[in-house]
C-alpha positions in Angstrom: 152.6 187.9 116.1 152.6 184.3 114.6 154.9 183.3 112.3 153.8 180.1 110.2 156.3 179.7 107.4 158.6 181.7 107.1 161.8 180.2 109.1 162.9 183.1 111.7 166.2 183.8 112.9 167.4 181.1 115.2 168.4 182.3 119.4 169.9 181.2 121.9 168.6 178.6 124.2 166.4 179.9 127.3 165.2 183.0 125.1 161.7 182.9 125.9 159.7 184.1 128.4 156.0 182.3 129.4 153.9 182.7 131.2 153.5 178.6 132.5 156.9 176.9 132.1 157.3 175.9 128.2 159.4 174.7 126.0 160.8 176.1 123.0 162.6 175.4 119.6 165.6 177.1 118.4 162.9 178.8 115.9 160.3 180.0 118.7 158.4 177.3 118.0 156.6 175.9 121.0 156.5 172.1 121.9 153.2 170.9 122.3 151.9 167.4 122.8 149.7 166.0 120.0 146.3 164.7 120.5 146.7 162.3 117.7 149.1 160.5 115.4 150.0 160.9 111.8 147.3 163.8 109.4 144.7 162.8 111.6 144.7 166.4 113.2 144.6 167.7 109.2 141.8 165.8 108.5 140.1 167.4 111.8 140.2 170.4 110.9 139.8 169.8 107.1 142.9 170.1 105.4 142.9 166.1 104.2 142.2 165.6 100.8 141.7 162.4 98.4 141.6 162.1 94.5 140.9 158.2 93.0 139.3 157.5 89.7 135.8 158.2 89.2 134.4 154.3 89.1 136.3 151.6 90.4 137.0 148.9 87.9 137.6 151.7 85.3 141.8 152.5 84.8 142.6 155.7 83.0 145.0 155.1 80.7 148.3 156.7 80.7 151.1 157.7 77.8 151.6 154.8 75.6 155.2 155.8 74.7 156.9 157.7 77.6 160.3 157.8 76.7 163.5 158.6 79.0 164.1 161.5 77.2 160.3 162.7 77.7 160.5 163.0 81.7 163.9 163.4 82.3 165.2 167.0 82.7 161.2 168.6 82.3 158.2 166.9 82.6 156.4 166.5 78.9 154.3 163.3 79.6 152.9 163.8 83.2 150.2 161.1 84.7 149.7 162.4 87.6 149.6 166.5 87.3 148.5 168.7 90.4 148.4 172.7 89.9 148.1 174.2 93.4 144.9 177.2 92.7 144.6 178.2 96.2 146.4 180.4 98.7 147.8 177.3 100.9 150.6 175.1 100.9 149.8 171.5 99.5 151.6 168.7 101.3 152.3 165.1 99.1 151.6 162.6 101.3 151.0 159.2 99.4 150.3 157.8 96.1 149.0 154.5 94.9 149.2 153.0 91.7 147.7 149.6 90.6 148.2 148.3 86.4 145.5 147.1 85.4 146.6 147.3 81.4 150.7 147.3 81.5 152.7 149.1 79.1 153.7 147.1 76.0 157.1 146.0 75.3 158.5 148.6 78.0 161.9 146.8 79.4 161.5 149.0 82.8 159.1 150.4 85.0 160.1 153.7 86.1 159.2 157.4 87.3 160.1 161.1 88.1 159.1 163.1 90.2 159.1 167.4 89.7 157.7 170.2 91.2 157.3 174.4 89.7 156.5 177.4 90.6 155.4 179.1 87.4 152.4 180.6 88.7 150.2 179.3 85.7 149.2 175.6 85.2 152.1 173.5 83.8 149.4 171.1 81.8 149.0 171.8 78.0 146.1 169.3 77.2 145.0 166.1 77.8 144.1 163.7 80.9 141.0 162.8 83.1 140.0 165.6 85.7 140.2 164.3 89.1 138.1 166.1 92.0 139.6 165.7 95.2 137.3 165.3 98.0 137.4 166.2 101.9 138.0 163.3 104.2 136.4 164.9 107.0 132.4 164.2 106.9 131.6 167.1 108.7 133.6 169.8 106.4 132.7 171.2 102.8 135.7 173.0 101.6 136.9 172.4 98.6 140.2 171.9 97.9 142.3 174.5 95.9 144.0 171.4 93.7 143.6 171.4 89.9 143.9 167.9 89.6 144.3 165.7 86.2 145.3 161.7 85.7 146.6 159.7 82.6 148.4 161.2 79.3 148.7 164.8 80.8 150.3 166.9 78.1 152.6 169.5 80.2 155.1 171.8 79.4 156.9 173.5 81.9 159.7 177.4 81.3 162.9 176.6 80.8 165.0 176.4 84.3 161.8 176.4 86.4 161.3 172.9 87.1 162.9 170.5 90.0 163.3 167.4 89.4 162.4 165.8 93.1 162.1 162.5 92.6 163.6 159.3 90.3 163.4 155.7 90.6 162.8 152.2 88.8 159.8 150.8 90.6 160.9 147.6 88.5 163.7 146.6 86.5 161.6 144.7 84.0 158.0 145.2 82.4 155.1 145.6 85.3 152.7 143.0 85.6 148.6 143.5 85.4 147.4 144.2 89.3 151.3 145.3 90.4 150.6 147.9 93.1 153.2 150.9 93.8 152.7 153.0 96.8 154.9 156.3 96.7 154.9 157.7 100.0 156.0 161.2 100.5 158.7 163.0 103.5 158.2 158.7 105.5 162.0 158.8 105.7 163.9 156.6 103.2 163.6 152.7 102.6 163.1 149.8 100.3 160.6 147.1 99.3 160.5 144.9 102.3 161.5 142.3 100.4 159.3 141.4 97.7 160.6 140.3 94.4 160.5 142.8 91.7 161.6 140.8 88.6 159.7 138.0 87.0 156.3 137.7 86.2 155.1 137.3 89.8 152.5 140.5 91.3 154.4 142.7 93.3 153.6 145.3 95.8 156.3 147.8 96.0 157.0 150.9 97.9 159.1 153.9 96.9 160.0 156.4 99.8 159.7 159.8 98.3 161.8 162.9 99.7 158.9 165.4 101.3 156.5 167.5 98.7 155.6 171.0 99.0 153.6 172.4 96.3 153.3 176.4 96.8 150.6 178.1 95.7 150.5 178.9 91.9 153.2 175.6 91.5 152.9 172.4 89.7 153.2 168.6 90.6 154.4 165.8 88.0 154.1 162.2 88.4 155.9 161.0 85.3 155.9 156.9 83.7 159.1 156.2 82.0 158.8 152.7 80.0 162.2 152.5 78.1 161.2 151.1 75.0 157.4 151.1 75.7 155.4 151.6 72.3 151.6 150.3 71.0 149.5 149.9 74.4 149.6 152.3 77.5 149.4 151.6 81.1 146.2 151.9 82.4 145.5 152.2 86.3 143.4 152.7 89.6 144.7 154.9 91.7 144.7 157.1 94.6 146.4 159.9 96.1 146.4 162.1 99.4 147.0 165.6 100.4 147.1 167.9 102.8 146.6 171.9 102.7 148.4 173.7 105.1 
């Protein structure tokens, strides 16, 4: 009987029998030695998925007015919003933003993160329909991600979201071509040391607690521009998954 999930009972050490000698976790989960690094074993066997806008050199604009208040407790004004159709697990692992329009008069640069499990789509209206596509050559399944980017309108029942993930990528207004990478269960750390005030480009990286989204549940990538108003950001981006 396999178990793949669902975290069994835990035993004492030395509580397995193999055949060949083995080791064990205190789960019953065998040790085994990898025969490669990283999702490149995912994307062998055709779990690895990427979304990025549909021409390059064309941003999709997001909210132009994403308040604190908007994204704060729930999700209301998502950019990024993925509803998990399929029967498997859907693991975050990276995001990348690049401005290519910045929000006007915004005195921050901020997101949150959330995750659902409503079993219904969380998005209302609104946003550009991303199509995720298989990163092995060889392999055409599709993925089971509903996937939409820009000024998602979402609304999520009361007590049901999780807030997952908060964090000012800047502490002043972005500047056009700023890149953010948000990279998903990497362990935590900070910008290796680029300046993020000023009017200098900056390349910044926020470490992101790991990302489950369980079938029937909902992912939110949220802006928060304090004071933001007239023009939205607009931006390339990209984003990877796997399905498990």
């Amino acid at each position: 009987m396999g178990i793949f999930r669902n975290r069994p009972t835990a035993t004492a050490d030395a509580n397995y029998s193999d055949a060949a000698p083995g080791r064990h976790g205190v789960y019953g989960d065998a040790y085994v030695v990898p025969v490669a690094d990283g999702w490149k074993n995912a994307a062998d066997e055709g779990s690895y998925y990427v979304g990025t806008n549909a021409a390059l050199g064309t941003p999709v604009a997001g909210h132009a007015a994403p308040a604190l208040a908007d994204n704060d407790d729930t999700p209301t004004k998502a950019l990024l919003h993925i509803f998990n159709t399929g029967q498997r697990n859907i693991a975050m692992d990276y995001v990348k933003l690049q401005f290519e329009t910045v929000n006007a008069s915004s005195t921050s640069t901020g997101f949150t993160m959330f995750v659902d499990n409503m079993g219904q789509t969380g998005r209302t209206s609104a946003g550009t329909s991303v199509v995720p596509v298989n990163t092995n050559s060889g392999c055409s399944v599709a993925t089971g991600a509903a996937c939409y980017f820009g000024a998602v309108a979402t609304s999520v029942t009361a007590n049901l979201a999780k807030k997952i993930g908060q964090w000012t990528a800047r502490p002043v207004i972005a500047v056009t071509e700023d890149q953010i990478l948000f990279r998903f269960g990497q362990g935590a750390a900070l910008n290796a040391h680029g300046v993020i005030t000023g009017t200098t480009v900056a390349s910044i990286l926020v470490s992101v607690a790991p990302v489950v989204i369980a079938p029937g549940g909902n992912f939110y990538l949220c802006e928060n521009y304090p004071s933001g108003a007239i023009t939205a950001a607009t931006y390339e981006f990209e984003f990877g998954f796997v399905e498990r």
